[in-house]
Structure formats: structure tokens, C-alpha cells
PDB file of N, CA, C and O in Angstrom, chain B, residues numbered from 101:
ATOM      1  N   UNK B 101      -7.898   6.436  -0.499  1.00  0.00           N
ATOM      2  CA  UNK B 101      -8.553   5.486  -1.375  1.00  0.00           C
ATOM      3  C   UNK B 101      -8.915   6.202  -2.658  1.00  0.00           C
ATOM      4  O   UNK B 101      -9.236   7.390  -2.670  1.00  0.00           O
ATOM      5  N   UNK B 102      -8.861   5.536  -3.600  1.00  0.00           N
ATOM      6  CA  UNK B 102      -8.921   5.804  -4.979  1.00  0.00           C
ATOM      7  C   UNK B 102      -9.764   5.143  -5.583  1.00  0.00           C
ATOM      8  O   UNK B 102      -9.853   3.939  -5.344  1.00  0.00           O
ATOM      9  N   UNK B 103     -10.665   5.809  -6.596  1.00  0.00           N
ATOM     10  CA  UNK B 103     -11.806   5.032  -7.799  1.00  0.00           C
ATOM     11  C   UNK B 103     -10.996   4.623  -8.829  1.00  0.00           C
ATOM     12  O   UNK B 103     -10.466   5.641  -9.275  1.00  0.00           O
ATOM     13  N   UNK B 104     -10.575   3.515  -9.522  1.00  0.00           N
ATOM     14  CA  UNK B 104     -10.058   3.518 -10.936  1.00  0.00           C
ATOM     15  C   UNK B 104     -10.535   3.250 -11.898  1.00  0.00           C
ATOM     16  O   UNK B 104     -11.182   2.204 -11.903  1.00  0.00           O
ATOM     17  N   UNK B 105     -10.460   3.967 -13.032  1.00  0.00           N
ATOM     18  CA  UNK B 105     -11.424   3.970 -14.276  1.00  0.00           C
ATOM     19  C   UNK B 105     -10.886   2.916 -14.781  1.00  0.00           C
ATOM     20  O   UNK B 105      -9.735   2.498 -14.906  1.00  0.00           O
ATOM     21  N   UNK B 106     -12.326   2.421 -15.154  1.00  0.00           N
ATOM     22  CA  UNK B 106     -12.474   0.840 -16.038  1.00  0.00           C
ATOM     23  C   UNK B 106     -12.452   0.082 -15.143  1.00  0.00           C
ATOM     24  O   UNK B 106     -12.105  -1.020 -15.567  1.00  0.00           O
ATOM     25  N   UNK B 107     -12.773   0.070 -13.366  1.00  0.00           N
ATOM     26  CA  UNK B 107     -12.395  -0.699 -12.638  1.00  0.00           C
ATOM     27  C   UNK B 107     -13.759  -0.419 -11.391  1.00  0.00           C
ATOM     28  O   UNK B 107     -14.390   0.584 -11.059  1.00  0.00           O
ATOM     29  N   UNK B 108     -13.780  -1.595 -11.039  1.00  0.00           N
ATOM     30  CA  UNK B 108     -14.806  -1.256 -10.185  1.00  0.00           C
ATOM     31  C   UNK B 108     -14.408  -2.114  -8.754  1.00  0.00           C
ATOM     32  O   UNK B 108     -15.169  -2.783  -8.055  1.00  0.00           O
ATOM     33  N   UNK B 109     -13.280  -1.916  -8.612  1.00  0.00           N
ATOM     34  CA  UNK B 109     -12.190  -2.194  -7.570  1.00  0.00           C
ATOM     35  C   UNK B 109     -11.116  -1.250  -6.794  1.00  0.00           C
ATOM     36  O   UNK B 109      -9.916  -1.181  -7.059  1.00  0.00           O
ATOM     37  N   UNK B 110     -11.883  -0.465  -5.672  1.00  0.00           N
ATOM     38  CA  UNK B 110     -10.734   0.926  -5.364  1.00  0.00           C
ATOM     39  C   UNK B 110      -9.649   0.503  -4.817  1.00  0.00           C
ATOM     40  O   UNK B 110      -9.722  -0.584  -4.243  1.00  0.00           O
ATOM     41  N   UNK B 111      -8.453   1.160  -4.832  1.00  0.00           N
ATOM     42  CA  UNK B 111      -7.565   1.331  -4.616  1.00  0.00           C
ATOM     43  C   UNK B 111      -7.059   2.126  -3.307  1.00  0.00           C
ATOM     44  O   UNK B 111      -7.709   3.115  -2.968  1.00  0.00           O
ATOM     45  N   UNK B 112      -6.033   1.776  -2.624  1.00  0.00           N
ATOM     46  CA  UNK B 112      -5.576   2.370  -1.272  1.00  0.00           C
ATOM     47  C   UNK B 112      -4.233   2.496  -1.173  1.00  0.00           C
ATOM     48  O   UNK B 112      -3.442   1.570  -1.346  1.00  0.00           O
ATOM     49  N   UNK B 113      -3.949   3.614  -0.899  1.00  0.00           N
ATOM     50  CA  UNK B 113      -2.285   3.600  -1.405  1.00  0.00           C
ATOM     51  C   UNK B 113      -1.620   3.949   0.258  1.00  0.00           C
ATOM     52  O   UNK B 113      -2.145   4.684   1.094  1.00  0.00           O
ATOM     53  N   UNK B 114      -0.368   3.198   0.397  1.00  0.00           N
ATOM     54  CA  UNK B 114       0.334   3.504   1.691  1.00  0.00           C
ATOM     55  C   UNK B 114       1.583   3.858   1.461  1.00  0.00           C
ATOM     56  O   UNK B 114       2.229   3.514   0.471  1.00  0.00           O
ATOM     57  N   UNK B 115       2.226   5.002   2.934  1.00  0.00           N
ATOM     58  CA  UNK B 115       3.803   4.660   2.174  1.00  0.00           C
ATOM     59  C   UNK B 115       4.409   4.429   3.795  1.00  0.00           C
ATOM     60  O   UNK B 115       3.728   4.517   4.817  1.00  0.00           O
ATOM     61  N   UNK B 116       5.499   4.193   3.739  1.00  0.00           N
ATOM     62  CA  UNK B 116       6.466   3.816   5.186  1.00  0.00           C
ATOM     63  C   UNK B 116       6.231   5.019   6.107  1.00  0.00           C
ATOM     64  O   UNK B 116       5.943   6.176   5.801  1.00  0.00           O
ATOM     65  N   UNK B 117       6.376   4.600   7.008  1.00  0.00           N
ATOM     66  CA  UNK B 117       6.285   5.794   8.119  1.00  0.00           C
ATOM     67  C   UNK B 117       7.356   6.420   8.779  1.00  0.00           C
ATOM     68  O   UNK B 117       7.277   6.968   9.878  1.00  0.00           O
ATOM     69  N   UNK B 118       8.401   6.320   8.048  1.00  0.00           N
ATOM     70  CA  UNK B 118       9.848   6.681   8.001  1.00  0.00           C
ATOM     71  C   UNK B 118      10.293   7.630   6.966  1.00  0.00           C
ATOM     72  O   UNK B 118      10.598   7.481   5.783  1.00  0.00           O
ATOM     73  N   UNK B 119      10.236   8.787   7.857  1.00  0.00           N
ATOM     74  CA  UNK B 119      10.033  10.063   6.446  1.00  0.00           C
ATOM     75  C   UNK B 119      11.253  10.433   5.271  1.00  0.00           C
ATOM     76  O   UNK B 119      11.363  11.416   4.538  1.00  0.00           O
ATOM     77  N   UNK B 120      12.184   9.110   5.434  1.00  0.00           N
ATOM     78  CA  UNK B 120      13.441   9.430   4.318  1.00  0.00           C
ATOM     79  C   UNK B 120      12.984   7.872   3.584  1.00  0.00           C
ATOM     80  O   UNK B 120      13.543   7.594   2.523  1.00  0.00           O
ATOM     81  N   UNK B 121      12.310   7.209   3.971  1.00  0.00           N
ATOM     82  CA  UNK B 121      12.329   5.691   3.423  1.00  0.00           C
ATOM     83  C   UNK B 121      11.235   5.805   2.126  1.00  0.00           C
ATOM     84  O   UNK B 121      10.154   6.393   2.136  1.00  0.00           O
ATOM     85  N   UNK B 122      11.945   4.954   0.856  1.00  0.00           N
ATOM     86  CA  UNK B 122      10.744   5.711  -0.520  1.00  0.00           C
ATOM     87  C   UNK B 122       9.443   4.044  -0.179  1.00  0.00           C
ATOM     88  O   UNK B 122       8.671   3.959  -1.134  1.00  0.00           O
ATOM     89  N   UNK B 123       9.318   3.510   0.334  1.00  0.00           N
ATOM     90  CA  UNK B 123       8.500   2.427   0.668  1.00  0.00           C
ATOM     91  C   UNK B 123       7.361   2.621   0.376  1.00  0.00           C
ATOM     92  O   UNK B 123       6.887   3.494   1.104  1.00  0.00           O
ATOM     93  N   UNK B 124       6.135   1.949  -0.884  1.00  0.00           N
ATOM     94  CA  UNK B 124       5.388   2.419  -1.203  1.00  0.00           C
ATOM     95  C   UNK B 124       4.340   0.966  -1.259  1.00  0.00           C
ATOM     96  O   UNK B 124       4.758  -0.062  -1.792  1.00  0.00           O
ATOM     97  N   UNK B 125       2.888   1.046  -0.612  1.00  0.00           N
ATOM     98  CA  UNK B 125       2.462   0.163  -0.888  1.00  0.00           C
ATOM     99  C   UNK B 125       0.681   0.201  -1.282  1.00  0.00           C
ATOM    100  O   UNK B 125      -0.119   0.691  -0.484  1.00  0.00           O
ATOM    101  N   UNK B 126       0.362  -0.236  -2.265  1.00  0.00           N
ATOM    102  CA  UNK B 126      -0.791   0.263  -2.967  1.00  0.00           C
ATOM    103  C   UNK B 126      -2.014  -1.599  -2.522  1.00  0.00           C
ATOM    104  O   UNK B 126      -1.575  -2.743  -2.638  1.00  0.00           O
ATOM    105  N   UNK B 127      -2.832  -1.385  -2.259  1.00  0.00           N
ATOM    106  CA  UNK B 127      -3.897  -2.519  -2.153  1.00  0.00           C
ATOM    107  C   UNK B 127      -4.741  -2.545  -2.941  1.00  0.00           C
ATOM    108  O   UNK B 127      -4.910  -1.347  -3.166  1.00  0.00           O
ATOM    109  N   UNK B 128      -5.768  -3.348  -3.855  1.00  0.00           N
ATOM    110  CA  UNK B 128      -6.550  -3.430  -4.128  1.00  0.00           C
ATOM    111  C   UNK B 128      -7.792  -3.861  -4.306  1.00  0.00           C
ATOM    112  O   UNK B 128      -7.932  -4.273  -5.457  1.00  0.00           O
ATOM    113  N   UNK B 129      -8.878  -3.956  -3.579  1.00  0.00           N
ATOM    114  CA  UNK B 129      -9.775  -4.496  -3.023  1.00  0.00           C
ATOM    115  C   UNK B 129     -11.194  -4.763  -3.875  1.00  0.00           C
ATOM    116  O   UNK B 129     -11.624  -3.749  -4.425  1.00  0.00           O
ATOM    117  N   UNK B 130     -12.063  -6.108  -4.081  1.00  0.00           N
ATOM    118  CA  UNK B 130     -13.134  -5.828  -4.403  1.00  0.00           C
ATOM    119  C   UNK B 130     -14.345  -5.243  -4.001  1.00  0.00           C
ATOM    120  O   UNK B 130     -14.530  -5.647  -2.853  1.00  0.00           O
ATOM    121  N   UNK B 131     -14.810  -4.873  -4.169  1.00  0.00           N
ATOM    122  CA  UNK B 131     -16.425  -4.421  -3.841  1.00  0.00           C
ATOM    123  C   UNK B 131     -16.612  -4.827  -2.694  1.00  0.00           C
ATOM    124  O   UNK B 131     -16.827  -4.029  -1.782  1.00  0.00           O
ATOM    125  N   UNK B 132     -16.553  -6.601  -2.434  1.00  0.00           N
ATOM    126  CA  UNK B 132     -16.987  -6.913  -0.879  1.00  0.00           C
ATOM    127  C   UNK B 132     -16.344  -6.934  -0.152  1.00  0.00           C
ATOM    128  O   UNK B 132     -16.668  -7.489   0.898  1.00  0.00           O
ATOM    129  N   UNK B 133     -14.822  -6.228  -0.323  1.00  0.00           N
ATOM    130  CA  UNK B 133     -13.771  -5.944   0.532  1.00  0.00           C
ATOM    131  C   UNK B 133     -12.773  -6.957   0.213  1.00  0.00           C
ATOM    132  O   UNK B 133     -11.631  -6.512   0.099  1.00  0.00           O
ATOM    133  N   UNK B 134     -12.854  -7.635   0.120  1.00  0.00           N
ATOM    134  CA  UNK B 134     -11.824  -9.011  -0.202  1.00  0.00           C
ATOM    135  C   UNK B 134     -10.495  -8.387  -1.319  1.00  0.00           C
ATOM    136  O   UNK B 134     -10.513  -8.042  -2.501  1.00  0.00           O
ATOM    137  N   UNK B 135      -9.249  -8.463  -0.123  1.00  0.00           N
ATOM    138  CA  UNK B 135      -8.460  -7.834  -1.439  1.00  0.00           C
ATOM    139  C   UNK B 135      -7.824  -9.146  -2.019  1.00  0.00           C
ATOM    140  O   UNK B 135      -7.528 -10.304  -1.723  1.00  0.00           O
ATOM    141  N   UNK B 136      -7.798  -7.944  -3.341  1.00  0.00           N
ATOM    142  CA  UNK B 136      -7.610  -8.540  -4.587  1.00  0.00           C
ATOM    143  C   UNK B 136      -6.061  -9.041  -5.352  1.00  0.00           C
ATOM    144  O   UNK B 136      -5.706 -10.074  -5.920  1.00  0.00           O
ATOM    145  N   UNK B 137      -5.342  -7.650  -5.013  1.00  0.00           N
ATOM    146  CA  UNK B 137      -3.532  -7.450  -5.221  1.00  0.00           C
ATOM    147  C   UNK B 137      -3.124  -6.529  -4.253  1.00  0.00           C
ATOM    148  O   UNK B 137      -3.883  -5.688  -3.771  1.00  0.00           O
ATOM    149  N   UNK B 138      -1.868  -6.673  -3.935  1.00  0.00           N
ATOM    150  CA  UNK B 138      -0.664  -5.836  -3.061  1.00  0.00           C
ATOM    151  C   UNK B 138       0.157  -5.549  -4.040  1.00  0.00           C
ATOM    152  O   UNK B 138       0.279  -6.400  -4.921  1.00  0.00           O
ATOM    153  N   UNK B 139       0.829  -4.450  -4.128  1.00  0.00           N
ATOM    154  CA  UNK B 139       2.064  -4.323  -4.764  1.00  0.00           C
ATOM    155  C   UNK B 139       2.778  -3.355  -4.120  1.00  0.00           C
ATOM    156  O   UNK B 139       2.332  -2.212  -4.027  1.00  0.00           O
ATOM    157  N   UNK B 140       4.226  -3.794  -3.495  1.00  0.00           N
ATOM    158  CA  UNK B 140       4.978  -3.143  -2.965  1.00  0.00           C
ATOM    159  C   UNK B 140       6.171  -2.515  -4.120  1.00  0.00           C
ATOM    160  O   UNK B 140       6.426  -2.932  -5.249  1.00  0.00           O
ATOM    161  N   UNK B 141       6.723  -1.455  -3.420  1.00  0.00           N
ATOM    162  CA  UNK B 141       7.317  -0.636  -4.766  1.00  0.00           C
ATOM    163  C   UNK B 141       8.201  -0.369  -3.217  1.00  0.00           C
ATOM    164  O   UNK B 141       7.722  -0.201  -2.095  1.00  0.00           O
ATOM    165  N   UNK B 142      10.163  -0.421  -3.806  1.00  0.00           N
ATOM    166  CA  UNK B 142      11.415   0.319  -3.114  1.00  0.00           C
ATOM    167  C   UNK B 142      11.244  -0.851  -2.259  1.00  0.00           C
ATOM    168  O   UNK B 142      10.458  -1.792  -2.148  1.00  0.00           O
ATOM    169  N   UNK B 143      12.489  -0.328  -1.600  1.00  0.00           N
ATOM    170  CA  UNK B 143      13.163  -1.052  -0.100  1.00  0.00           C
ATOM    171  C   UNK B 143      13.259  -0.304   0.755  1.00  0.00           C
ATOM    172  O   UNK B 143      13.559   0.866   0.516  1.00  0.00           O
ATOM    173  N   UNK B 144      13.043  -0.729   1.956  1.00  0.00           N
ATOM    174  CA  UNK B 144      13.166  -0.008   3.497  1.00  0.00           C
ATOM    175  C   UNK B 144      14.890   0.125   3.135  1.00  0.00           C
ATOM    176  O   UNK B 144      15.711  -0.681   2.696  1.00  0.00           O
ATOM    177  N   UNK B 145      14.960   1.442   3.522  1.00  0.00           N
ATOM    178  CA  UNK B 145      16.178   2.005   4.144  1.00  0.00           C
ATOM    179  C   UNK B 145      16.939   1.631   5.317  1.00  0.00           C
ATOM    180  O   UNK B 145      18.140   1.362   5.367  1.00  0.00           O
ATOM    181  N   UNK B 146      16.101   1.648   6.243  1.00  0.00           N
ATOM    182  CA  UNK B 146      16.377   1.603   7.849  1.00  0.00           C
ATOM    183  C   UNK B 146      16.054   0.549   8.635  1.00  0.00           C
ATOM    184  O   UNK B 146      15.216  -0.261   8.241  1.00  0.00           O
ATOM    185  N   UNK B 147      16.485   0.455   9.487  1.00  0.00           N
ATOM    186  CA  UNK B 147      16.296  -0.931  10.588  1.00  0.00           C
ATOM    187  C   UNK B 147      14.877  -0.901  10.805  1.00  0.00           C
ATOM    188  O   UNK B 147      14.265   0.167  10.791  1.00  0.00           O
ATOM    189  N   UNK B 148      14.224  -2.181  11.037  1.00  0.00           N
ATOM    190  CA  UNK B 148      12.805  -2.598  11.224  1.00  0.00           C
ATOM    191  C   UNK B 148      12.351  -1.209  12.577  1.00  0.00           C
ATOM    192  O   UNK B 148      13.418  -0.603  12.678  1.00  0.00           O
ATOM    193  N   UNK B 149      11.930  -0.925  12.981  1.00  0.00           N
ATOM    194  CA  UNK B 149      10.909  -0.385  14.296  1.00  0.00           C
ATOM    195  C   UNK B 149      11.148  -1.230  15.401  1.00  0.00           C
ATOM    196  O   UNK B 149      11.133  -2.373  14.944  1.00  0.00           O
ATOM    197  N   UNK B 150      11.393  -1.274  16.807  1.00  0.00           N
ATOM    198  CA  UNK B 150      11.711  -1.752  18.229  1.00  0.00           C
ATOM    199  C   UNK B 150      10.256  -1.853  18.471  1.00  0.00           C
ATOM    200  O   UNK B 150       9.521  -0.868  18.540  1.00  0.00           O
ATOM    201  N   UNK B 151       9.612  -3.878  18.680  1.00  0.00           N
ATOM    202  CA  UNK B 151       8.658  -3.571  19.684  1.00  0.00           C
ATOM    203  C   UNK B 151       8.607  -3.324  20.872  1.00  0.00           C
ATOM    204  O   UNK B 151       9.397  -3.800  21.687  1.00  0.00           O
ATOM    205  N   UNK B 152       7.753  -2.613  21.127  1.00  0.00           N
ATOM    206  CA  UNK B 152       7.537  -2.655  22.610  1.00  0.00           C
ATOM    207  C   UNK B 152       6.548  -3.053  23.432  1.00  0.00           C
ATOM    208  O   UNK B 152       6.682  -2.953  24.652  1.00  0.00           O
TER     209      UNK B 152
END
């Protein structure tokens, strides 16, 4: 999680859990938690994950 200047809305950044996949996904949340924006960045490489 991240503070951003001029912003009083932190930031949380994720990436794929597929260590060749560039899958990047950042959240942004207000104060009372309520998020605010998603922005996904790239494409999955690889086949979805098998539930089990």
C-alpha cells in the first residue's frame, strides 16, 4: 500500500502470481475503505489456474 501525494486515497498495487505473466493490478481506495478505481495493466499469458 501506497500514500499518494495530493491524494488522500492510498493505493495497493498487485501483480499475477505467475512469475513470467507481466499482469499488473493497482486499487484505489477511500479513507472509509470503499474503493474508488481498479486499473488493470498487460494480459495473462497463461491458462486460467485449475480449481480445486
Amino acid at each position: 500500500q501506497k500514500q499518494v501525494k495530493g491524494s488522500d486515497f492510498p493505493r495497493s498495487y498487485y501483480k499475477c502470481t505467475n512469475p513470467a505473466c507481466p499482469v499488473k493490478k493497482k486499487v484505489e481506495r477511500s479513507v472509509d475503505g470503499q474503493v474508488t478505481e481498479i486499473i488493470y495493466k498487460g494480459q495473462h499469458n497463461h491458462e486460467p489456474p485449475q480449481k480445486q
